[in-house]
N, C-alpha and C positions, 0 to 999 in steps of 0.2 A: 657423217654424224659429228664428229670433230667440230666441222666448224660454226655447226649449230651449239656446241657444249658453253662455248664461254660468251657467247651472249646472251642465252639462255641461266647464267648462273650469273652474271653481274644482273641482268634484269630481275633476278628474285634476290641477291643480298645486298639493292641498293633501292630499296623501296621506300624509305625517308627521305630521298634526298628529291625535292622539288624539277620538275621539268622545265626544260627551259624557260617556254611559255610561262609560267609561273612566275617564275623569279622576272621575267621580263614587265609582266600585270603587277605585281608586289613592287617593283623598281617606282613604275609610275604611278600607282596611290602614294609613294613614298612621294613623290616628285611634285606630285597635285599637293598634296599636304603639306610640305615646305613652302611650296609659292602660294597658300593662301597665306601664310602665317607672313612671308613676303608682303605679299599683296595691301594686309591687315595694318604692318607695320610702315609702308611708303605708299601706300594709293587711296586705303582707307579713309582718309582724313577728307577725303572730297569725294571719291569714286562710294557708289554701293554696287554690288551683283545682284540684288534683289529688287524687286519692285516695291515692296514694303519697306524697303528701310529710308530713311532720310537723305538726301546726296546731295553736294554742293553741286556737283560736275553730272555729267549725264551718265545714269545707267549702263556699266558694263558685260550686263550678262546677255551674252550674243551678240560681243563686239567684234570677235575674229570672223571676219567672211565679211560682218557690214561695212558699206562704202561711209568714210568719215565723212563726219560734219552730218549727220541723219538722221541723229535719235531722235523721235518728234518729242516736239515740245522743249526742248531742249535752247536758248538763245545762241548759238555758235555764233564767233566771230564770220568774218564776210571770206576770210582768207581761208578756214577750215571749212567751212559751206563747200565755199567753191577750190578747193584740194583736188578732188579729182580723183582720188583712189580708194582702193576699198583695206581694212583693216586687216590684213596680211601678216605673219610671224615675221617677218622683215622690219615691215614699218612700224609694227606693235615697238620691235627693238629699237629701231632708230626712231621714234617719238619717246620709248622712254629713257632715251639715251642724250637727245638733244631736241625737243619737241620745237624748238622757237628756231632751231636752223633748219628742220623738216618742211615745218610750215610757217616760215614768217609770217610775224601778224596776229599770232593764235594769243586767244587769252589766257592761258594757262599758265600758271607760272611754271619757269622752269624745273623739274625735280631732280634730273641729271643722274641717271641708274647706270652708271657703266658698266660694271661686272656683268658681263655676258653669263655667267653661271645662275647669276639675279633674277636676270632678263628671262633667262628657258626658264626657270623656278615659275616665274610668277608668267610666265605664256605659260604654262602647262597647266595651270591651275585655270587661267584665262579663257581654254582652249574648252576645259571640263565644262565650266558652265555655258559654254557656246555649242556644244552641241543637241 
């Protein structure tokens, strides 16, 4: 009986305090919500997520998993056409970290994201509208 008693009495005088799971869903809206504001403030300026809105650059919603250089309709340089990989949390990092030494050739100008804290901020946000 004992060693039913005290987890049965923290389980009923800790009933406000959120479950792991919880605070873990809560961490990443928090985490998706920074990397769009991210996102907004370094990619924005050429990138849209939406199909409706205006872009210089090609459509990034549903660019995690698609193979670069693919969005139709899109003019790619010859060197990101023919890349050869697909848009991976790796390569998301290291194109937005050094895009012109990823893919020599590319038209993009460089933007140079190094903070890896930056980088998962704005993949997490990236990742939301790719699924």
């Amino acid at each position: 009986m004992r060693r039913f008693l005290l987890p049965l009495v923290l389980s009923l005088s800790l009933p406000g305090l959120p479950a792991p799971a919880e605070e873990a869903k809560t961490f990443d809206r928090i985490k998706v919500q920074a990397g769009q504001t991210l996102f907004e403030a370094e990619c924005r300026r050429c990138h849209a997520t939406d199909a409706k809105d205006p872009s210089y650059g090609p459509l990034l919603e549903g660019v995690v998993g698609r193979k670069a250089g693919t969005f139709d309709g899109y003019p790619y340089s010859e060197a990101l056409k023919n890349a050869g990989f697909v848009w991976t949390r790796g390569a998301l990092k290291a194109w937005m970290e050094d895009n012109d030494g990823l893919v020599p050739g590319t038209r993009m100008r460089h933007v140079g994201i190094a903070d890896p804290t930056v980088q998962d901020f704005i993949l997490a946000y990236l990742q939301s509208i790719s699924q």
